[in-house]
TITORTI-801035 format. One record per residue: x, y, z of N, C-alpha, C in turn; residue in three letters; residue number from 1. Coordinates in steps of 0.2 Angstrom, whole numbers, plus 5000, padded with zeros to 4 digits. Example, Ala and Ser with C-alpha at 12.3 -4.5 7.8 and 13.67 -1.06 7.14 Angstrom:
<sites>
SITE neast nnorth  nup caeast canorth caup ceast cnorth  cup code pos
SITE  5066   4972 5039   5062    4978 5039  5066   4984 5039  ALA   1
SITE  5064   4989 5035   5068    4995 5036  5064   5000 5039  SER   2
</sites>
This chain:
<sites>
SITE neast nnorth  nup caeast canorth caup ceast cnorth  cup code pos
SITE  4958   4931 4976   4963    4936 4975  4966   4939 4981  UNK   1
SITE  4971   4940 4981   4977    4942 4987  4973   4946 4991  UNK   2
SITE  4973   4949 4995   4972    4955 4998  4979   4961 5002  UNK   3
SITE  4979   4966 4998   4983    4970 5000  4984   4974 5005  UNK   4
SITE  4985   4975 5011   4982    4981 5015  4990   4984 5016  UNK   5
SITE  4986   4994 5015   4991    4997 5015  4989   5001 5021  UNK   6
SITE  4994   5004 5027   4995    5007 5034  4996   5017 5032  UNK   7
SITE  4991   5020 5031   4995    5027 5029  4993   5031 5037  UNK   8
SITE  4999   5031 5042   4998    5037 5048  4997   5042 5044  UNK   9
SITE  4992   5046 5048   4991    5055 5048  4992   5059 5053  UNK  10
SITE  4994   5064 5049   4997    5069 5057  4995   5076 5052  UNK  11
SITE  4990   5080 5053   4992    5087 5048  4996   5088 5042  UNK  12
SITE  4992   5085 5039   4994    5084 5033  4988   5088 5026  UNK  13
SITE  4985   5091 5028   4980    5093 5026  4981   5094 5016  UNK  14
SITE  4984   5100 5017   4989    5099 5011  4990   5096 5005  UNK  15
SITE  4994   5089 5008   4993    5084 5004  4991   5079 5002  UNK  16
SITE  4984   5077 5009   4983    5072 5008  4978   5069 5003  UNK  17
SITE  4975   5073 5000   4971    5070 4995  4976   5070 4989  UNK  18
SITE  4981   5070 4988   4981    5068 4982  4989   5060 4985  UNK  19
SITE  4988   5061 4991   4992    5053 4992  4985   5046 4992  UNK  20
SITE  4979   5051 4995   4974    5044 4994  4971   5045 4986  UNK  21
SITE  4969   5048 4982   4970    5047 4975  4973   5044 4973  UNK  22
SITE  4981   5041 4973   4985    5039 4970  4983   5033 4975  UNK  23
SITE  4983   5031 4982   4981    5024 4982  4975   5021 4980  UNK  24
SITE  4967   5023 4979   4963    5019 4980  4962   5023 4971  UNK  25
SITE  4966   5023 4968   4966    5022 4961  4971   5018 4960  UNK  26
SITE  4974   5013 4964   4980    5009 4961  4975   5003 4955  UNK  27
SITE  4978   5001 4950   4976    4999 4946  4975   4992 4950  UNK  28
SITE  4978   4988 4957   4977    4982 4959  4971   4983 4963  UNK  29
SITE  4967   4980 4964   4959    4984 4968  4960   4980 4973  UNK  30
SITE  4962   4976 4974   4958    4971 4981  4965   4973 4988  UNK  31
SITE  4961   4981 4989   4964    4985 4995  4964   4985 5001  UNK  32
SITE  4966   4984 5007   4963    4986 5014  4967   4993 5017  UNK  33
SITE  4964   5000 5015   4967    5005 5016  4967   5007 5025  UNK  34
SITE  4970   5007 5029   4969    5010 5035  4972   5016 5036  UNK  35
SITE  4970   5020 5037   4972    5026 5038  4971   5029 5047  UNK  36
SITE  4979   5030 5048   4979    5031 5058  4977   5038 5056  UNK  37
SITE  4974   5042 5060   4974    5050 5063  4978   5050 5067  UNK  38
SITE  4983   5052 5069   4987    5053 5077  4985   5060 5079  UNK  39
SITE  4978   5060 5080   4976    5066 5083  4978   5073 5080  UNK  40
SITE  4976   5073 5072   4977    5080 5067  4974   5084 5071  UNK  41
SITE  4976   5091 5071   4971    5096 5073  4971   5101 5067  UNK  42
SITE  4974   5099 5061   4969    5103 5055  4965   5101 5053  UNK  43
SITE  4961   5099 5046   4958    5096 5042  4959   5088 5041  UNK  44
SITE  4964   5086 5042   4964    5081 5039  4960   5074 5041  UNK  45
SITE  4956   5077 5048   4954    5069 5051  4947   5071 5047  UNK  46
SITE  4943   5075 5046   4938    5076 5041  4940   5073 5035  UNK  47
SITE  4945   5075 5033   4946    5071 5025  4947   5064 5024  UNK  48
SITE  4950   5061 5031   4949    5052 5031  4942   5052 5031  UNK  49
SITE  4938   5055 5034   4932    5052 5034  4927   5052 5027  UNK  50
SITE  4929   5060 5025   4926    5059 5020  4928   5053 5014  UNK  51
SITE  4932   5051 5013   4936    5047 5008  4934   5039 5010  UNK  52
SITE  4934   5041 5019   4930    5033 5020  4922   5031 5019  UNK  53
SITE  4921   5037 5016   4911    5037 5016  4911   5035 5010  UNK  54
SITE  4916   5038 5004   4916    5034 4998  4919   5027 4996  UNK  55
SITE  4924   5027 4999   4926    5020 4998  4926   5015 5004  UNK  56
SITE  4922   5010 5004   4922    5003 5007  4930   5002 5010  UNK  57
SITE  4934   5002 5005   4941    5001 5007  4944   5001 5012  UNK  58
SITE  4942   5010 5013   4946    5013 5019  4943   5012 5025  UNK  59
SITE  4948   5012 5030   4946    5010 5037  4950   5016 5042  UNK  60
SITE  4947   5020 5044   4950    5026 5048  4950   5025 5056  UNK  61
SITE  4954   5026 5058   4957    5024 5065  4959   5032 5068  UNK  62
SITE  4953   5035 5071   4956    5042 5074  4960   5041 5082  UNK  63
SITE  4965   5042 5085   4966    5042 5091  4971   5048 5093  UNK  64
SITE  4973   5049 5101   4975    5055 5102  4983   5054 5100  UNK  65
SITE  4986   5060 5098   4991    5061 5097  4997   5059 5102  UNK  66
SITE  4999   5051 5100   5007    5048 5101  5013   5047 5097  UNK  67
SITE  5013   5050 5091   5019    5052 5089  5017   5045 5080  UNK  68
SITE  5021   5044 5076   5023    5041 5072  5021   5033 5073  UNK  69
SITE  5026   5033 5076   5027    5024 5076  5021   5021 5082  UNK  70
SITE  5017   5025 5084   5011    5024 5088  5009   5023 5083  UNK  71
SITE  5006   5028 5079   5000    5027 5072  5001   5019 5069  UNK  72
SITE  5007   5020 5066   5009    5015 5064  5009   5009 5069  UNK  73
SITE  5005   5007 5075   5006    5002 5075  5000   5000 5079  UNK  74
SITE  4996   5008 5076   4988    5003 5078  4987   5000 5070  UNK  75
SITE  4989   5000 5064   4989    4999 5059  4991   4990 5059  UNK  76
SITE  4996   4990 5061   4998    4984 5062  4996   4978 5065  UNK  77
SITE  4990   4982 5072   4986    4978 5076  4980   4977 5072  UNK  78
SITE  4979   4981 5069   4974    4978 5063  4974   4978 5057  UNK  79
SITE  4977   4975 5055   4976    4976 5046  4977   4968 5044  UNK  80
SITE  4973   4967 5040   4972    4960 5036  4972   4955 5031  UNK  81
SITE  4978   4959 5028   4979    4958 5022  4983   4952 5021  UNK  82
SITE  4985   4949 5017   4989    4944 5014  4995   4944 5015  UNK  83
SITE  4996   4953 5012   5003    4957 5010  5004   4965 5013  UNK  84
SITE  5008   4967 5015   5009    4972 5018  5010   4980 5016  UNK  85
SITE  5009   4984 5015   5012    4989 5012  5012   4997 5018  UNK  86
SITE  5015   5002 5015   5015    5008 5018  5017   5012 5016  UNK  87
SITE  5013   5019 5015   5013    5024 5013  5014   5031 5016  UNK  88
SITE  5018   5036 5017   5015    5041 5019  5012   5045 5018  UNK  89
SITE  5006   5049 5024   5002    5052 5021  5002   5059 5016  UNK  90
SITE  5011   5063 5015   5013    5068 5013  5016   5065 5004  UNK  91
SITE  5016   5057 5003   5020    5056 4997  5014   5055 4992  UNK  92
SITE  5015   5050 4987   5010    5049 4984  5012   5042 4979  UNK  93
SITE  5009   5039 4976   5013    5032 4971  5011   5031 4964  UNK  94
SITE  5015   5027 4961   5014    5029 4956  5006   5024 4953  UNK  95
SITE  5001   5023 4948   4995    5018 4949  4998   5012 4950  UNK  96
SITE  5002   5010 4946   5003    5004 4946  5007   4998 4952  UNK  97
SITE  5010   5003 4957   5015    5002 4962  5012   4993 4964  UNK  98
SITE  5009   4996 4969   5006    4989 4974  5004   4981 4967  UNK  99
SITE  5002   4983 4962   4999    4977 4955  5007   4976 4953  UNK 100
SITE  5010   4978 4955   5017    4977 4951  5021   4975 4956  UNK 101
SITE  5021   4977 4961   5026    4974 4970  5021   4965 4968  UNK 102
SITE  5016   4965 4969   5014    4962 4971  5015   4956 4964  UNK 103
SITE  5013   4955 4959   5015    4953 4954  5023   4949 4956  UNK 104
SITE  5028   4953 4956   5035    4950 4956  5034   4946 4962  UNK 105
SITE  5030   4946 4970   5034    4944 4974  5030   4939 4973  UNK 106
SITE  5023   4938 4970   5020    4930 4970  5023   4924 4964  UNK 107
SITE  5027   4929 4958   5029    4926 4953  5036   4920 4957  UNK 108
SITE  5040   4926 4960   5047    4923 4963  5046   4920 4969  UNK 109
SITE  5042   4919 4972   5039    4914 4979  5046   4920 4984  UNK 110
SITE  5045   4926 4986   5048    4928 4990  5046   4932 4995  UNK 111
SITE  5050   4934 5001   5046    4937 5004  5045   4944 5005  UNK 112
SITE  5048   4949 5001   5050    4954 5001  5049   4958 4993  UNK 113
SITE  5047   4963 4991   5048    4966 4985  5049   4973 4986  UNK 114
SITE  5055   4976 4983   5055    4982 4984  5056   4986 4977  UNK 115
SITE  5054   4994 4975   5054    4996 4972  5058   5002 4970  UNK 116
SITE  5060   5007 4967   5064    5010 4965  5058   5018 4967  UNK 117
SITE  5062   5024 4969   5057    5029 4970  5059   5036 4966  UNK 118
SITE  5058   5041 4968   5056    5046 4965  5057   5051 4972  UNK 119
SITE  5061   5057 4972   5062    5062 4977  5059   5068 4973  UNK 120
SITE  5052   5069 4976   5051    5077 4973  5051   5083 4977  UNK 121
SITE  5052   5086 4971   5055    5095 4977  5049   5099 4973  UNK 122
SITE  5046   5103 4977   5042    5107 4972  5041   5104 4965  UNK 123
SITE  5035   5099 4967   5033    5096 4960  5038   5094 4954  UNK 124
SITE  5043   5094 4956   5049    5091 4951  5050   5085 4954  UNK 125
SITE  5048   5078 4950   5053    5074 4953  5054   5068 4949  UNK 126
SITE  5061   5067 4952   5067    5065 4952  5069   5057 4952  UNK 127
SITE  5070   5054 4947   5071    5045 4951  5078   5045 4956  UNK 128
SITE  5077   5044 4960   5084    5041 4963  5088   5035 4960  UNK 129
SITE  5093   5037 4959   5096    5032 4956  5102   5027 4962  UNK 130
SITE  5102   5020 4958   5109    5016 4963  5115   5018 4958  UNK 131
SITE  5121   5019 4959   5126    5018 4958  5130   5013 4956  UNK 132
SITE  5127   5007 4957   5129    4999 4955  5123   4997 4955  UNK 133
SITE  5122   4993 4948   5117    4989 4948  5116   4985 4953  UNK 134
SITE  5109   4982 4955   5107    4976 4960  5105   4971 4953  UNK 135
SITE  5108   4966 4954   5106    4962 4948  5101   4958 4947  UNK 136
SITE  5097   4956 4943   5088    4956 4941  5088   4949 4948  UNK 137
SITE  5083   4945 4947   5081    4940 4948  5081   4939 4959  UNK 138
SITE  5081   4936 4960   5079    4934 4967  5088   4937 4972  UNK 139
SITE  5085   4942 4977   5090    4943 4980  5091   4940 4987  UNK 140
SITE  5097   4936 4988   5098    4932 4994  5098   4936 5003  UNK 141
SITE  5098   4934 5007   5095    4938 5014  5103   4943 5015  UNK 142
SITE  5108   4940 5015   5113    4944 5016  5115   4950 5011  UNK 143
SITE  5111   4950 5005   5112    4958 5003  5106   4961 5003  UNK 144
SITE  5102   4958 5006   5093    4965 5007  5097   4965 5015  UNK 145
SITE  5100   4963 5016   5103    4967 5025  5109   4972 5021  UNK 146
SITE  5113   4970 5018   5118    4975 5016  5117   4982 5012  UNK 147
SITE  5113   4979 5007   5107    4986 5004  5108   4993 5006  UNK 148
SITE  5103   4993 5011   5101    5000 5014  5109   5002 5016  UNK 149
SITE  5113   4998 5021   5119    4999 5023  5125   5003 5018  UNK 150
SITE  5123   5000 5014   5128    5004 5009  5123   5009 5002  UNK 151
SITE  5121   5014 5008   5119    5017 5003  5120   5022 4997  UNK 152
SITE  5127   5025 4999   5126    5028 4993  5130   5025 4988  UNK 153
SITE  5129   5018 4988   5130    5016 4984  5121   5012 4980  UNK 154
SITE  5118   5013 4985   5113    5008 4981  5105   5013 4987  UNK 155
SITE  5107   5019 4985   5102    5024 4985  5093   5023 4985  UNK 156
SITE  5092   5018 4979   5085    5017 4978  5082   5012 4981  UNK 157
SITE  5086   5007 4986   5084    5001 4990  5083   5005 4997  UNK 158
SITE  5089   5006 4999   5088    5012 5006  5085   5008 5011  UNK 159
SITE  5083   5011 5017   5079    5006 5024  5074   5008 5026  UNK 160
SITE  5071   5012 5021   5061    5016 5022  5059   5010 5022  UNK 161
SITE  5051   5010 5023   5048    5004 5025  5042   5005 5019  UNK 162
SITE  5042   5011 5016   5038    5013 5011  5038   5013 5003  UNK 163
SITE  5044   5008 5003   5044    5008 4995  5043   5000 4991  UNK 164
SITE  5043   4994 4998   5040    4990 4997  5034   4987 4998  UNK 165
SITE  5033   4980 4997   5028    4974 5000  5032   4969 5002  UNK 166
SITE  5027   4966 5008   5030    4961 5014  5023   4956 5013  UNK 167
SITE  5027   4950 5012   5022    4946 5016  5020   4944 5021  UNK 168
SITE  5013   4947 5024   5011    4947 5030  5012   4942 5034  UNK 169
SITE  5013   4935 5031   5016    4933 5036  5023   4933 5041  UNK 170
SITE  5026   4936 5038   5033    4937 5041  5031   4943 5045  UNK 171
SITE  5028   4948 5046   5026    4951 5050  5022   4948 5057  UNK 172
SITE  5018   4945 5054   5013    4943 5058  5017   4936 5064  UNK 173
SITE  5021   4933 5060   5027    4927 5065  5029   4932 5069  UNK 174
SITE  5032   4935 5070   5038    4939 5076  5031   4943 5079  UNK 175
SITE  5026   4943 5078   5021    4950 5079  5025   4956 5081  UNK 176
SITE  5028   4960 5075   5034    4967 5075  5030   4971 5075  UNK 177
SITE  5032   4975 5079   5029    4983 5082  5034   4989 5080  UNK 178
SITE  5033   4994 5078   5038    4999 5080  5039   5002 5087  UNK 179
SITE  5046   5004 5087   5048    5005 5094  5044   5013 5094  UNK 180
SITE  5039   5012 5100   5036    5021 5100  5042   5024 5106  UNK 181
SITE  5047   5022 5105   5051    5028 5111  5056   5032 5105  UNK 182
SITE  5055   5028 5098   5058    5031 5092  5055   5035 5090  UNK 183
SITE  5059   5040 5091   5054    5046 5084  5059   5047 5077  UNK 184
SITE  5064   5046 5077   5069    5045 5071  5073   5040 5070  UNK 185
SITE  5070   5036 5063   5074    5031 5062  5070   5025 5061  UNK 186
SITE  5063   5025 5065   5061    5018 5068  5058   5014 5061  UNK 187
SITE  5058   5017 5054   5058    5012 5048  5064   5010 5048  UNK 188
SITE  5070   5011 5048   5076    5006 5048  5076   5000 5054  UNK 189
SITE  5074   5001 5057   5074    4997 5066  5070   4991 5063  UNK 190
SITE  5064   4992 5062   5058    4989 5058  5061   4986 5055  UNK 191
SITE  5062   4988 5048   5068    4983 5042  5069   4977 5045  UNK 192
SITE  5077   4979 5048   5080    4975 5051  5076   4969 5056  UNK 193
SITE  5073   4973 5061   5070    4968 5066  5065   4962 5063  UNK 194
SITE  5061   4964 5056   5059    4959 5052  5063   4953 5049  UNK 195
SITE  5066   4957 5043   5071    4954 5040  5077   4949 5043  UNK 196
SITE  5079   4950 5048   5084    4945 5053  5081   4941 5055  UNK 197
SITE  5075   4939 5058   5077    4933 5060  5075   4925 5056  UNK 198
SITE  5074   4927 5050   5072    4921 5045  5077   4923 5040  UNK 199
SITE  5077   4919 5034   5080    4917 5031  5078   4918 5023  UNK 200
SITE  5076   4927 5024   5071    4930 5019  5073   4930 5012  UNK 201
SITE  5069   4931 5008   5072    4932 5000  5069   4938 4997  UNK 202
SITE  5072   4940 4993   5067    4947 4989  5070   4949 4983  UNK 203
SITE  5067   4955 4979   5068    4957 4971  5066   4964 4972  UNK 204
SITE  5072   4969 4968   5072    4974 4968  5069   4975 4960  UNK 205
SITE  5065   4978 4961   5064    4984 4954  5065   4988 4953  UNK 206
SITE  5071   4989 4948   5074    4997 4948  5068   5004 4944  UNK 207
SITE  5064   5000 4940   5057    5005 4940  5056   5009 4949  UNK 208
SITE  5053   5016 4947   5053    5019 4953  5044   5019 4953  UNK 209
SITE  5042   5018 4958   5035    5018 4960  5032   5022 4965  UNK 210
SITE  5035   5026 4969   5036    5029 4975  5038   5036 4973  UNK 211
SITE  5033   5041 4975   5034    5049 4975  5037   5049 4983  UNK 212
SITE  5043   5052 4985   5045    5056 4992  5046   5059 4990  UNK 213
SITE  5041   5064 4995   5041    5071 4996  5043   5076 5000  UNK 214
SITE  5049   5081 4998   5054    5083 5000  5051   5088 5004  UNK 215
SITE  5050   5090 5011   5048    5095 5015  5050   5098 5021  UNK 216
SITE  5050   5103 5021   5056    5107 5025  5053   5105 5033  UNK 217
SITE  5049   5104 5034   5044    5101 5041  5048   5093 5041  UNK 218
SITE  5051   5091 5037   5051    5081 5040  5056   5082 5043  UNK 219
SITE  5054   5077 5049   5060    5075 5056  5066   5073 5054  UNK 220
SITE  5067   5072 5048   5073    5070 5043  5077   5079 5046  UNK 221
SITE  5074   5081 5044   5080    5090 5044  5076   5094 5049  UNK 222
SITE  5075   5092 5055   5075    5092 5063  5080   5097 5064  UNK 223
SITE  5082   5099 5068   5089    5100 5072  5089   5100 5079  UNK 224
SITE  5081   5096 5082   5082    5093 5087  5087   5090 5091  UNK 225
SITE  5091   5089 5094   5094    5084 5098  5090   5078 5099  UNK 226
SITE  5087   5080 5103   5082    5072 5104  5079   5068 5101  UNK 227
SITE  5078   5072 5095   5076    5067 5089  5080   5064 5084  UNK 228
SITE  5086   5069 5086   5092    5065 5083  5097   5061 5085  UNK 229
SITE  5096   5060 5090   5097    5055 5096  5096   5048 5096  UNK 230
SITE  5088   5048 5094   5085    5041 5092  5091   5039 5087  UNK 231
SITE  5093   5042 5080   5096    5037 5077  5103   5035 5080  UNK 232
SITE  5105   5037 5084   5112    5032 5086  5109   5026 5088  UNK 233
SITE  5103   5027 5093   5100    5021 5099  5098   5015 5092  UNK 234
SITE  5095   5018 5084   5094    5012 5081  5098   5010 5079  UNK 235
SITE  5106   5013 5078   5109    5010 5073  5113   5004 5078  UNK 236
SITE  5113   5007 5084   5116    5000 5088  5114   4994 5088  UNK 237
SITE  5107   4995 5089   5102    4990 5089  5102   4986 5083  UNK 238
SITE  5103   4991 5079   5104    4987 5072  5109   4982 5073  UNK 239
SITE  5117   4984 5074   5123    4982 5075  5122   4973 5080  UNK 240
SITE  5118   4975 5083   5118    4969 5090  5112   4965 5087  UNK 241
SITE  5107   4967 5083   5103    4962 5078  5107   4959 5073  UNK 242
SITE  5111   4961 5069   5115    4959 5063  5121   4954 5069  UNK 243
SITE  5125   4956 5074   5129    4954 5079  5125   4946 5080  UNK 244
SITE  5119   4947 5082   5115    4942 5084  5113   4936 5082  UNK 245
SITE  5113   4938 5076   5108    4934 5071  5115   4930 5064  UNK 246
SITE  5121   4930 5066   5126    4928 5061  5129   4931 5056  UNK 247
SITE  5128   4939 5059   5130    4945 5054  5136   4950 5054  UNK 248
SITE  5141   4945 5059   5146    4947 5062  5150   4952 5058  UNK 249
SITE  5151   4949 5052   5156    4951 5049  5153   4958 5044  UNK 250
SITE  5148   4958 5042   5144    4965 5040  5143   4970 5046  UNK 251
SITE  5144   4970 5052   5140    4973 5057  5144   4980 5056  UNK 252
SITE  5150   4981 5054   5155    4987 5053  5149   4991 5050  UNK 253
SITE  5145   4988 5047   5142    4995 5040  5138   4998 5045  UNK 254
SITE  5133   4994 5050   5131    5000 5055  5133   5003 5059  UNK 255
SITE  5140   5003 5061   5143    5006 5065  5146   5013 5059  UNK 256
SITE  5147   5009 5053   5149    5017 5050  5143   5023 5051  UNK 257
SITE  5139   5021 5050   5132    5024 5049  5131   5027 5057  UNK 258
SITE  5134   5024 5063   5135    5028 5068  5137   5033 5069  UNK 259
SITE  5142   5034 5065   5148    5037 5065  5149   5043 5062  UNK 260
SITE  5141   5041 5056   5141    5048 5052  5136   5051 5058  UNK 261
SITE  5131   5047 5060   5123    5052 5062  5127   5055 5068  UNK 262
SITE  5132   5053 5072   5136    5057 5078  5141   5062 5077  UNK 263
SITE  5141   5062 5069   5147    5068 5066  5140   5073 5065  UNK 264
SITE  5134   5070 5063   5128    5075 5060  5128   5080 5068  UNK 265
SITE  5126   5077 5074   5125    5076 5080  5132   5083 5084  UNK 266
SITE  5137   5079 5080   5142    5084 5083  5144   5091 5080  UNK 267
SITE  5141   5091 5074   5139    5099 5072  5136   5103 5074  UNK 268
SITE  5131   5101 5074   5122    5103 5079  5128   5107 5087  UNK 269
SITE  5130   5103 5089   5134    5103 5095  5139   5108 5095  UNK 270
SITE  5142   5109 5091   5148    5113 5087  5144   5122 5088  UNK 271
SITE  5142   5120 5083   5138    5127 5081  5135   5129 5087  UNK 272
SITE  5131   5127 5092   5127    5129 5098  5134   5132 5104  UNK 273
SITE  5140   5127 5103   5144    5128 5109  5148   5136 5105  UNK 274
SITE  5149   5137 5098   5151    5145 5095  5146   5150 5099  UNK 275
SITE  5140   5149 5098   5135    5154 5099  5133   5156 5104  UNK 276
SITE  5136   5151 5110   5138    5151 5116  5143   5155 5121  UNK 277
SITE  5149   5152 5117   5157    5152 5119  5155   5159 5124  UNK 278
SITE  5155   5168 5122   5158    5172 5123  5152   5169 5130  UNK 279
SITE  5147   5168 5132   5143    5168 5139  5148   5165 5142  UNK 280
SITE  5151   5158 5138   5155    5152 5143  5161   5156 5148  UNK 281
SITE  5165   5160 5142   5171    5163 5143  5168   5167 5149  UNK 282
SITE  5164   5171 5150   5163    5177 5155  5160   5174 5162  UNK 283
SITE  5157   5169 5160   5155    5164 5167  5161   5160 5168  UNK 284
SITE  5165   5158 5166   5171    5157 5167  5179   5159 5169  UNK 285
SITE  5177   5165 5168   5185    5169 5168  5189   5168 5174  UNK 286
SITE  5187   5165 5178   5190    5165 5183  5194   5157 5182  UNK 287
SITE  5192   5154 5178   5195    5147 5177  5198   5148 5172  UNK 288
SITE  5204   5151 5169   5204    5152 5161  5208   5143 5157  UNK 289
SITE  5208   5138 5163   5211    5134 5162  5204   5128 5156  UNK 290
SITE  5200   5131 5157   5193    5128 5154  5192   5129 5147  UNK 291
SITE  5198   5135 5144   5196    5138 5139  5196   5135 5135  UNK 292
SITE  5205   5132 5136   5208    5126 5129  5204   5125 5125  UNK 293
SITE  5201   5119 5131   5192    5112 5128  5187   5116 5125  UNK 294
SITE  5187   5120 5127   5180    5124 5125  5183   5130 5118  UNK 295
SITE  5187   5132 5116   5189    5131 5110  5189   5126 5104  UNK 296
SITE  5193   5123 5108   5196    5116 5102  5188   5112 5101  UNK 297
SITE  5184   5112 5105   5176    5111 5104  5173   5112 5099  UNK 298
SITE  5175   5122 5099   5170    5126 5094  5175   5126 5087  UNK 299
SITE  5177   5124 5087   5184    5123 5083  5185   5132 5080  UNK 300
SITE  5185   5137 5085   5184    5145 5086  5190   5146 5086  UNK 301
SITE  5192   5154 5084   5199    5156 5085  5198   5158 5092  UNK 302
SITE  5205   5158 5097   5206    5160 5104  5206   5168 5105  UNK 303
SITE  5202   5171 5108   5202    5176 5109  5203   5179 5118  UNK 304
SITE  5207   5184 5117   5210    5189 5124  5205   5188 5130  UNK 305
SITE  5206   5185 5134   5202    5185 5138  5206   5190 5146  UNK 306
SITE  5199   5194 5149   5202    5199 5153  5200   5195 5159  UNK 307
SITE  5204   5191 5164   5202    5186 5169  5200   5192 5174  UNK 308
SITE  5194   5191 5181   5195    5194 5184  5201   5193 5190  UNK 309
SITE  5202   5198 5193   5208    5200 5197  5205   5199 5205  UNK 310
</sites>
């Protein structure tokens, strides 16, 4: 029987976390290898791996000091031994069946990839996310599981998370792929891609949703960081130059769109900071009033009288 290992980092998750490892080590498919990373919690949560590793043989707890996400995840990587690959967050939760059903379709269809359809909860409500246009049933070919995630609001429940499928470990394990730890945002789409290109992958979506994502005001998704929002322009290029690389010339536009948007997200953030600003800029300025234009048309602000010094 296959062996499935699933990679869940922890960070302060205290909260949640028992009812994301209930839902795995109750998946109805048993033959699990749960790892669980600590990235150095400082609330409760590194006691609860350990408590849940006393009961179950399964779980394998890895505590280390605090390097952010894609660290965690790639001590996970370094050891996990499963057959098939999976990943969970430790704030989400699944549905029992998820992994016996990923797992089922990708050994049925000889593919390398199985992804599943999820769920976005808000305060215990949730929600299937829906695609827009069907992904049509049977075996999907390598140049539209690259196109997928890219065109998303068209095809919303396939998306570029790393957590709503199964990978065959060996496709992981050929490239030996790591997440980039200089990413803090983004680096499951990086991932994706960096696996996905360079073979000549195949996969099956199932519009069934199997995956709880959970909605919370704390996720680096709704940051207003700079720096963290930064990383995503750094992957979506990279993306761009791996699709570029790999004979994907003619699709490489949809990463660039996806630039385009996260630097208009980028250039709000930027916007609003330079309004909140402006009147210090003007007064440390007034002697230049030639500055002002740009620093207007910036904040895209009404011009206001300015009394230059004399």
């Amino acid at each position: 029987m296959d062996k499935i290992s699933i990679i869940i980092p922890v960070y302060n998750v205290e909260p949640y976390i028992k009812k994301c490892l209930d839902s795995v080590i109750n998946q109805t498919y048993k033959n699990l290898e749960i790892l669980l990373i600590d990235d150095g919690s400082t609330d409760g949560s590194k006691e609860i791996c350990d408590e849940y590793a006393a009961k179950d043989s399964r779980i394998k707890v890895f505590h280390k000091e605090n390097r952010g996400l894609s660290s965690a995840l790639n001590v996970g990587l370094n050891n996990f031994s499963g057959d098939y690959l999976g990943f969970v967050d430790s704030d989400d939760w699944i549905e029992p069946d998820m992994f016996g059903t990923l797992h089922k379709v990708i050994k049925n269809e000889d593919v390398q990839i199985c992804i599943a359809g999820y769920f976005k909860d808000i305060n215990n409500d949730s929600s299937p996310v829906c695609n827009k246009k069907q992904i049509p049933d049977g075996v999907i070919q390598t140049r539209d599981i690259l196109l997928y995630p890219l065109q998303r609001d068209d095809y919303m429940g396939f998306c570029g998370y790393v957590w709503n499928k199964l990978y065959s470990a060996d496709i992981v394990k050929k490239n030996d792929l790591k997440f980039n730890e200089q990413i803090k945002y983004g680096m499951d789409i990086l991932f994706y891609y960096s696996l996905m290109l360079p073979g000549n992958y195949t996969g099956v979506y199932i519009d069934k949703p199997l995956y709880h994502y959970v909605q919370r005001d704390s996720a680096i998704s709704k940051s207003k960081s700079l720096t963290i929002k930064v990383d995503i322009l750094t992957v979506y290029k990279e993306v761009e130059k791996l699709l570029n690389d790999n004979g994907y010339v003619d699709i490489s536009f949809w990463a660039r769109g996806f630039y385009c948007h996260h630097a208009s997200v980028i250039a709000e953030i930027m916007q609003s900071e330079i309004k909140s600003h402006l009147d210090d800029y003007i007064k440390t300025n007034k002697e230049f009033p030639e500055k002002f234009e740009r620093m207007y048309e910036l904040a895209n602000a009404e011009k206001k009288v300015c009394l230059c010094a004399k």
